[in-house]
N, C-alpha and C positions, 0 to 999 in steps of 0.2 A: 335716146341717150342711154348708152349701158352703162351699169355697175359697175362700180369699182371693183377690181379683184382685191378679195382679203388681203394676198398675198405680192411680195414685190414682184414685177417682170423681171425681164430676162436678164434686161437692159440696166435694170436700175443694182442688179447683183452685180454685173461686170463692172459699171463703173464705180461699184463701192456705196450705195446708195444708205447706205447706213445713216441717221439720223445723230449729227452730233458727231460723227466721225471727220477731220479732216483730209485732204485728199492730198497725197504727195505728187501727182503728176503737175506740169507747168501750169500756167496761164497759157500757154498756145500749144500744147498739146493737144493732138487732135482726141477725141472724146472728149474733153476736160471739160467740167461745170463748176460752177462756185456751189450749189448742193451738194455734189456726188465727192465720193473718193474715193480712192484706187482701192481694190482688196487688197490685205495684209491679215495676218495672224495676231489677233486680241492681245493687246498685254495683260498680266494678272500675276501680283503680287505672289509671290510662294515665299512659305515662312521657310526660315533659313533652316528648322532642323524641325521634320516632319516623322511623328511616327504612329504607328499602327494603334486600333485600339487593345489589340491582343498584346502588344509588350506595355502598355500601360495597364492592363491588369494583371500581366504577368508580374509586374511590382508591385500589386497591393497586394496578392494572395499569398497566404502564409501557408506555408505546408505542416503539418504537424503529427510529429512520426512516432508511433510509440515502441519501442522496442524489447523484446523479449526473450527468454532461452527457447521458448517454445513456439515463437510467434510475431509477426509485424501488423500494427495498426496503421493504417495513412488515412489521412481528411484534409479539408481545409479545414482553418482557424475560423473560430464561430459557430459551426454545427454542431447539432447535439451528437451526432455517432459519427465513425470514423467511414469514409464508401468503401473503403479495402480492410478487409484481413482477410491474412495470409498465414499457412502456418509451415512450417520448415516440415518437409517430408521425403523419405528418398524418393518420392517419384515427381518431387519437384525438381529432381537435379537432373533429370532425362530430360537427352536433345533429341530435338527432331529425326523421325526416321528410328528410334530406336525402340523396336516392337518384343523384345526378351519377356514381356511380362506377358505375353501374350505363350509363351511355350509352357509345355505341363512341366511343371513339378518346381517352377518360377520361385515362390512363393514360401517354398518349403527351405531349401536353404540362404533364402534373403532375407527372410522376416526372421529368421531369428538369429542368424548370425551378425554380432556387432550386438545388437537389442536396440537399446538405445542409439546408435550407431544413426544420423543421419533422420531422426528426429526431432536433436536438438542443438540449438545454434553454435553456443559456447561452454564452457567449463569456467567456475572462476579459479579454478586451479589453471594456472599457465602456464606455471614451470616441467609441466609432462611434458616430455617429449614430442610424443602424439599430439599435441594439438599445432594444429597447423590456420596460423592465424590468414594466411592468405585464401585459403578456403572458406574460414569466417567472411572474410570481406567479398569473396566471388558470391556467396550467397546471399548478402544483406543487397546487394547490386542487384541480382536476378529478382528478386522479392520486389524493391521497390521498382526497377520498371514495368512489373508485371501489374503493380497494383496502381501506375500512371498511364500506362495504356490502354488498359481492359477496363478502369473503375474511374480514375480521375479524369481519364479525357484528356491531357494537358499535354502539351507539346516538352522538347528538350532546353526550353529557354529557361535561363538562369533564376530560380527563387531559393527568397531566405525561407529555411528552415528551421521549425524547434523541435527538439528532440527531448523525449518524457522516458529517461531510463532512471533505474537506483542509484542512488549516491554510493552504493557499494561497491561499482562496476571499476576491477581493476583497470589501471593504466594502459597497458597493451590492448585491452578491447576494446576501450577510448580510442586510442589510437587509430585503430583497426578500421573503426566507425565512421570518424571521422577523415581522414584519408577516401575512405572511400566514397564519402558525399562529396569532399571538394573534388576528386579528380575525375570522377565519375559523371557528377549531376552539377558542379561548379554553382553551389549559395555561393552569393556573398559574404553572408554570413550565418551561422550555427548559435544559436541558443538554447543553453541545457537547464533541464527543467525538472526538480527532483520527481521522483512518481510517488512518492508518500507524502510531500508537501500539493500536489496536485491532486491528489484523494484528499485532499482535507479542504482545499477547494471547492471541489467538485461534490463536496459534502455540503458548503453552504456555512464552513467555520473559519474559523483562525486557528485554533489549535485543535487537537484531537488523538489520540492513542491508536496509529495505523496497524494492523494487523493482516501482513502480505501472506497466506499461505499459498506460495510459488511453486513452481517445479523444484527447484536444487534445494532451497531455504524455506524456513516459516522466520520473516523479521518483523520483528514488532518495535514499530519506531513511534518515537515523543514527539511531535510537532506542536511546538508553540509560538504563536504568534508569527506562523511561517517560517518557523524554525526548525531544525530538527535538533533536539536537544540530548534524541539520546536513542539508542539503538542494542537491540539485542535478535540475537540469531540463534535457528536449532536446524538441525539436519534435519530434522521430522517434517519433509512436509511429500508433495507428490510422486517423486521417484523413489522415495520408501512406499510411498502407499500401492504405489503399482509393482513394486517386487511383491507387497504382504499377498496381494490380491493373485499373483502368478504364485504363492504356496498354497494357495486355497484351492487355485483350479488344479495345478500336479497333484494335489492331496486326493483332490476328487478323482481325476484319471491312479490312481494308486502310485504314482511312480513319484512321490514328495522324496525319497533316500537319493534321485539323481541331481546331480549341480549343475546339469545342464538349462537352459531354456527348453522347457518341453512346448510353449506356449505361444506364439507372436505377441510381440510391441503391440501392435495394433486393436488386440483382441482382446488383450489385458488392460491397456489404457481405454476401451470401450466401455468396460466391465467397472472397471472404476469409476468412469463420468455416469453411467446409466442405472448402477444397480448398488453402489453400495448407499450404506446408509450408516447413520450414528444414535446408540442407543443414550436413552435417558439415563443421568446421573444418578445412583444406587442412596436416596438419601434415609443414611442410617439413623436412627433414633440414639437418642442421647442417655447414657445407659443412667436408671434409676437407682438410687443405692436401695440395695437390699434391706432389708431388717434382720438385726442378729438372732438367730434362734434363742428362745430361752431355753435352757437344759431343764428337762421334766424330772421329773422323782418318777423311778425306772418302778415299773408293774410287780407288785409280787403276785404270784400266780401258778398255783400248782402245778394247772395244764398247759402244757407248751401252748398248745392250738390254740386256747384261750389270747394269745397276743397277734397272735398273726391277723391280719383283715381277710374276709368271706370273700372270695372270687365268683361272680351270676356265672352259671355255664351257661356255653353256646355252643351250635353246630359248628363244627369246625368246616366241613363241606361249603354251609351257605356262605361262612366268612371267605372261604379261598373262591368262590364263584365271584362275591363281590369286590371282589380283588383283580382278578380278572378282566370282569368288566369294566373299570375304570383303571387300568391299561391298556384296554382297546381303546377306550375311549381318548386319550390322552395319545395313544400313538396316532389316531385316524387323526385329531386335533394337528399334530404334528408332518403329516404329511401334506395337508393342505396347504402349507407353509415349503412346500415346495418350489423351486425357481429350476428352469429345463434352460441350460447357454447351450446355444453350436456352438464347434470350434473347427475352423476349415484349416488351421495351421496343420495341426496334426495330421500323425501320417497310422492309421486312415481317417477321414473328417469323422467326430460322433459328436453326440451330444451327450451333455453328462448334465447328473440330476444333485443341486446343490440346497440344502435347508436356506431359508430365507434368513434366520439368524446367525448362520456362519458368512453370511455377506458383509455382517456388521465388526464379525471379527477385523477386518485388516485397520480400517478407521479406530479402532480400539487399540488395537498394538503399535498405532502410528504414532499417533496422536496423544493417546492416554494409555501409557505403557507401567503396569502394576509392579513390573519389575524394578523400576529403579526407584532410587531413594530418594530423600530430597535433594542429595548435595552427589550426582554421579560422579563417577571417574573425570565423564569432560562435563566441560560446562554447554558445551555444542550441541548435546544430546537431550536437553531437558526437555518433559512434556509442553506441550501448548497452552495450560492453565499456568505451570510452571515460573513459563518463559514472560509469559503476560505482568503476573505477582511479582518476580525480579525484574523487570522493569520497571513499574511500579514504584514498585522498595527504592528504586535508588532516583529515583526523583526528588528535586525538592517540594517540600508541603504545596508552596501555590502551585506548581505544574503538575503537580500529581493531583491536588482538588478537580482541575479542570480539565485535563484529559483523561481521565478516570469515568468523566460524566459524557465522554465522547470516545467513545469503542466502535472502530469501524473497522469490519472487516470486507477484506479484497483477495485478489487472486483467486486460481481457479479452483482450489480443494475448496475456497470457504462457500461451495454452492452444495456440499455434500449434505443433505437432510440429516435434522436434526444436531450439527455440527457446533453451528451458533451457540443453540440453549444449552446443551452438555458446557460445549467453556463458562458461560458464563454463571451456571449453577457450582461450578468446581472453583471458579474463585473467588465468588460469592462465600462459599463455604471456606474455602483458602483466607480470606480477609478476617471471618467471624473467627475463624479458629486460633489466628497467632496475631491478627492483628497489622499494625505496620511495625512490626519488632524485627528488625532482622538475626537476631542472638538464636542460638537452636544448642540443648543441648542437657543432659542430665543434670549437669550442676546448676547450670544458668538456673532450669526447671523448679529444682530443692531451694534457692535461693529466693523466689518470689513466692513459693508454696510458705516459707520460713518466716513469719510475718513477729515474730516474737526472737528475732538471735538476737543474743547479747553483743549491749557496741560499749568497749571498754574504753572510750574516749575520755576517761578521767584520769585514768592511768598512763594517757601521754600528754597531759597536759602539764607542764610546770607548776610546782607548790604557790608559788608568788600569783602568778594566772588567777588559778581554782581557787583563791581566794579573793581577788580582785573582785572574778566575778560571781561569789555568792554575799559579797557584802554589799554589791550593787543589786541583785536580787533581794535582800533582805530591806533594804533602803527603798527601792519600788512595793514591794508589800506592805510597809508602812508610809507611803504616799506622801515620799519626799516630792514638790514641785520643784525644782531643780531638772529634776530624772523627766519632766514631762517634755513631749518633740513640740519645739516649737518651728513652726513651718517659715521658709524665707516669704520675704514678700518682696515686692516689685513695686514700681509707682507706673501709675498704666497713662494714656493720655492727657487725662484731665487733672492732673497730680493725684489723683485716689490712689491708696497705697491697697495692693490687691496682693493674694495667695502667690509667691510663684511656681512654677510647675514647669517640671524638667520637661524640656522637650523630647524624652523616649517616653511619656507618660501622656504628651499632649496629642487627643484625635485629631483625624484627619480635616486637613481645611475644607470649605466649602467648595463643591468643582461646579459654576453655573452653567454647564453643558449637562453634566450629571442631572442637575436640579430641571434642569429644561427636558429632557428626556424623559425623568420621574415626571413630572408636570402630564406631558402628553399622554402617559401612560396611565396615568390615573383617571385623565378626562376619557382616554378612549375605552377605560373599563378593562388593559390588558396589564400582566405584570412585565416590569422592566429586567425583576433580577435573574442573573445568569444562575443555571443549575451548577451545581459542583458538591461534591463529595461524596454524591453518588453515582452506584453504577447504572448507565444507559449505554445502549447502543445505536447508534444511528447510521443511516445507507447514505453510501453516495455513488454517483454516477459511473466513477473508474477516472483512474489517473490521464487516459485521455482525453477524456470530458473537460476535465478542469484544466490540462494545458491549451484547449482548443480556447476556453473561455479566457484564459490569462493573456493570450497571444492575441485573440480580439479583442479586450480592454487595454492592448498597448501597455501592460506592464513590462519591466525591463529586468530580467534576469542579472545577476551579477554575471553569472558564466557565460559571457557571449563570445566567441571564436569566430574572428575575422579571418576570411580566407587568403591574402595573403601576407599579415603574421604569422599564421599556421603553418605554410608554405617555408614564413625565413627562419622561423622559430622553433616549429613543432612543440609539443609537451615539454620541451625542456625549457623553452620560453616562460612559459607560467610558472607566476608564483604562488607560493602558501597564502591562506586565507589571512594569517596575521603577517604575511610582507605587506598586503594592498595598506594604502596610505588611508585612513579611518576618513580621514578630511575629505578624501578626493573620491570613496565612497559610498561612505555614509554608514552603510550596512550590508551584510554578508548575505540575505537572503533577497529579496526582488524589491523594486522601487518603482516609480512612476518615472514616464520619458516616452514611452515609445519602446521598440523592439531594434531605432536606429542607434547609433551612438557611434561619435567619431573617434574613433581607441588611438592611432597616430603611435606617438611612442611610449606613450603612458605604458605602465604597470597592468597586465592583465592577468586576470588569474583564474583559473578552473575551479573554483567554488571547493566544492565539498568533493570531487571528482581529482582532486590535485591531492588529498592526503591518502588515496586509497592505491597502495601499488603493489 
């Protein structure tokens, strides 16, 4: 007897031997069996709309783009760091095939003619001539495919994007920006995300006092409760600190009298991110009052010499040796504080030799400029303690208690040593000194010094009055009951007739959330209450940090741009922050929903991005 074979014959394939299968040939067809059936091709259901797993994640991943005058960030939503930066350079805008920078003398008239020229993305001045917004947008295009092909990995298929720039960012580079995502990379849709509400985020707060020292600006913005409530700007921030730092190095080459660039972009922005530094705050003592001399009764005394004081002699030799030698000492001290830069721009390359305390000069003259007053010519120009104090100042009490206690500084100057502790010793001193007064001024001064002027308030008071009321004063000194307050009362639930008490006098009701929170906090041994009134400062991550987290928690920005409203609309389609309907809403800064929302013909509006033009 043999074995069965595992497998079917020849015979049983031909005639469709399939188990369970029936067979379309006759009853008298010749092969036909009531077992067997004929081959055919299996049927199998196929779902009516089939798609890949890569466009079904190309829908859940969120891109999220940070943007900059000096630079592009990209990630996806959820990561703590972004996998691409980028940063705008002339030798990013070379095509293939083009080898110029490889001939002598390349170098010498490219890096410094323009300067700036091709370092940096945009201007918020846009009414120059010179700027050519279409350039803007060929650049933001090359940046991010460079940082989707080389660093994302991801293919050309369509995803929603958020985008973490300033609420200060005019209209036109709005524009600019977005044009170039939908026609270029086609989102869906665009979500804008302030970057100082995203620092306060990525800080771990609700509110906090953002402190952006940028390339163009130092803005120091009020975020409350996701808000930004208030905003102030100084020209003092990176592109002055890299001009101060190209008078230091001409100074040092001796040629500081030319107004040329002696120096490259590149070697000066080096010089700034690697070597300068910020010296500590000069804290002067608080002058002592003197004691008035008492006038002596003057010496009678025959002999002059008699009044004069006895001077010890001394060699004069050994004194001028020991004078000497402690100006050696002090210059050798002095040289050791030596800093050696190359400079390869120069025509010819040297190196020159710069004291390590004139490094600290340009962050001095940027930032903390001795020169100006309190109250300069512009208000755009004020130092960095300055700018911080008048923001401040014009806050209300509760938002200034609480963002006062949350100072975080960002942007790329605030990595310069020692930067931090100098501001915050200078308005530390700036607060003790004047206080939250805004009045400045010699009379103001004489006026609160003046604690005894005469107030001749009886002399405008009418005869019938100034008598009224000292015969009602005469009448309470003699303890008329009459004259005593009698307080209202109320009748409270139970008919008890109880004190009553104005309601601007009555505290706060119980909150049993409050009380529930206290509760926990007490058992687990930590305090509940928030710090406020004083100064701290706290770190956070960067404003792309905290849009990557708000876009993975499906928070819903108010400013979301649908790609084709944008298309029928453009910027002229949006309205102001106080057209959107309150109702239909809610609130001007982000809310919960998702990152989807179906806008249709509703009212849409560019947030805080729509009043800046």
């Amino acid at each position: 007897m043999s074995a069965s074979l595992p497998h079917r014959t020849l015979a049983s394939i031909r005639t469709g031997g399939a188990t369970g299968v029936p067979s379309s040939a006759g009853a008298g067809s010749p092969g036909a069996d009531s077992g067997m059936a004929t081959p055919h091709t299996p049927l199998r259901s196929m779902p009516s709309t089939f798609a890949s797993p890569s466009s079904i994640r190309a829908e859940e991943d969120l891109i999220v783009i940070e943007l900059g005058a000096r630079g592009v960030r990209v990630g996806f939503a959820g990561d703590t760091t972004p996998k691409a930066t980028i940063a705008f350079t002339p030798e990013a805008q070379r095509r293939a095939g083009d080898y110029r920078a490889l001939r002598p003398g390349y170098n010498d008239p490219w890096q410094c003619r323009g300067w700036t020229d091709g370092h940096e993305l945009w201007r918020f001045d846009v009414n120059v001539r010179d700027v050519d917004l279409g350039l803007v947008g060929d650049r933001i295009e090359r940046a991010l495919r460079e940082a989707f092909t080389k660093f994302l990995l991801i293919d050309s298929k369509p995803r929603k994007a958020v985008l973490a720039i300033p609420s200060s960012t005019p209209i036109p580079n709005l524009s600019t920006i977005l044009d170039t995502l939908f026609i270029r990379f086609q989102p869906p849709m665009v979500s804008l995300l302030s970057s100082a509400t995203m620092v306060t985020v990525a800080a771990g707060q609700r509110s906090a006092l953002v402190i952006d020292i940028g390339w163009a600006e130092a803005v120091v913005t009020a975020v409350y409760e996701y808000r930004e409530v208030r905003t102030e700007r100084s020209v003092r921030a990176g592109k002055f600190l890299v001009e101060e730092v190209h008078k230091i190095l001409a100074k040092a080459l001796g040629r500081e009298e030319e107004k040329t660039h002696l120096v490259s972009f590149i070697e000066c922005d080096e010089v700034a991110k690697r070597m300068v530094w910020c010296k500590e705050a000069i804290k002067q003592p608080k002058p002592q009052p003197q004691p008035q001399p008492q006038p002596k009764a003057r010496r009678q005394s025959d002999n002059f010499e008699d009044a004069l004081e006895t001077v010890a002699e001394e060699d004069e030799e050994a004194s001028s040796d020991d004078d000497d030698d402690d100006a050696q000492t002090a210059t050798s001290q002095h040289d050791e504080r030596l800093v050696n830069i190359p400079l390869n721009s120069t025509t010819p390359p040297t190196t020159i030799t710069v004291p390590f305390d004139d490094l600290a000069s340009p962050a001095e003259a940027t930032f903390f400029p001795q020169e100006l007053a309190w109250s300069p010519s512009d208000d755009q120009e004020l130092s960095l303690p300055q700018l911080i104090y008048r923001t401040l100042l014009l806050l209300p009490t509760d938002v200034r208690a609480t963002t006062m206690s949350r100072l975080v500084f960002t942007g790329g100057c605030s990595q310069i040593p020692g930067l931090r502790g100098r501001v915050f010793d200078e308005l530390s001193s700036m607060i003790a000194e004047h206080g939250w007064d805004g009045v400045r001024g010699r009379g103001y001064d004489a006026m609160k010094s003046n604690k005894t002027r005469p107030r001749n308030w009886e002399a405008r008071v009418p005869p019938e009055h100034l008598n009224a009321v000292k015969q009602r004063a005469a009448r309470a000194e003699a303890g008329d009951p009459s004259l005593e307050y009698q307080p209202p009362t109320s009748e409270g639930d139970d008919g008890e007739k109880k004190p009553y008490v104005s309601p601007a006098f009555r505290g706060p009701e119980d909150d049993p959330v409050d009380n529930l929170l206290a509760q926990k906090a007490a058992a687990s041994g930590r305090s509940q209450q928030a710090i406020k009134g004083q100064l701290r400062a706290i770190d956070s991550l960067g404003p792309w940090s905290g849009a990557s987290l708000t876009a993975a928690l499906k928070v819903l920005p108010i400013a979301c741009v649908d790609r084709e409203i944008w298309f029928a609309q453009g910027a002229v389609g949006a309205s102001r922050p106080s057209d959107v309907d309150a109702k239909a809403q809610q609130r001007q800064s982000m809310g919960a929903g998702g990152l989807i929302r179906n806008i249709g013909s509703q009212t849409w509006t560019l947030g805080a991005w729509g009043t800046m033009m």
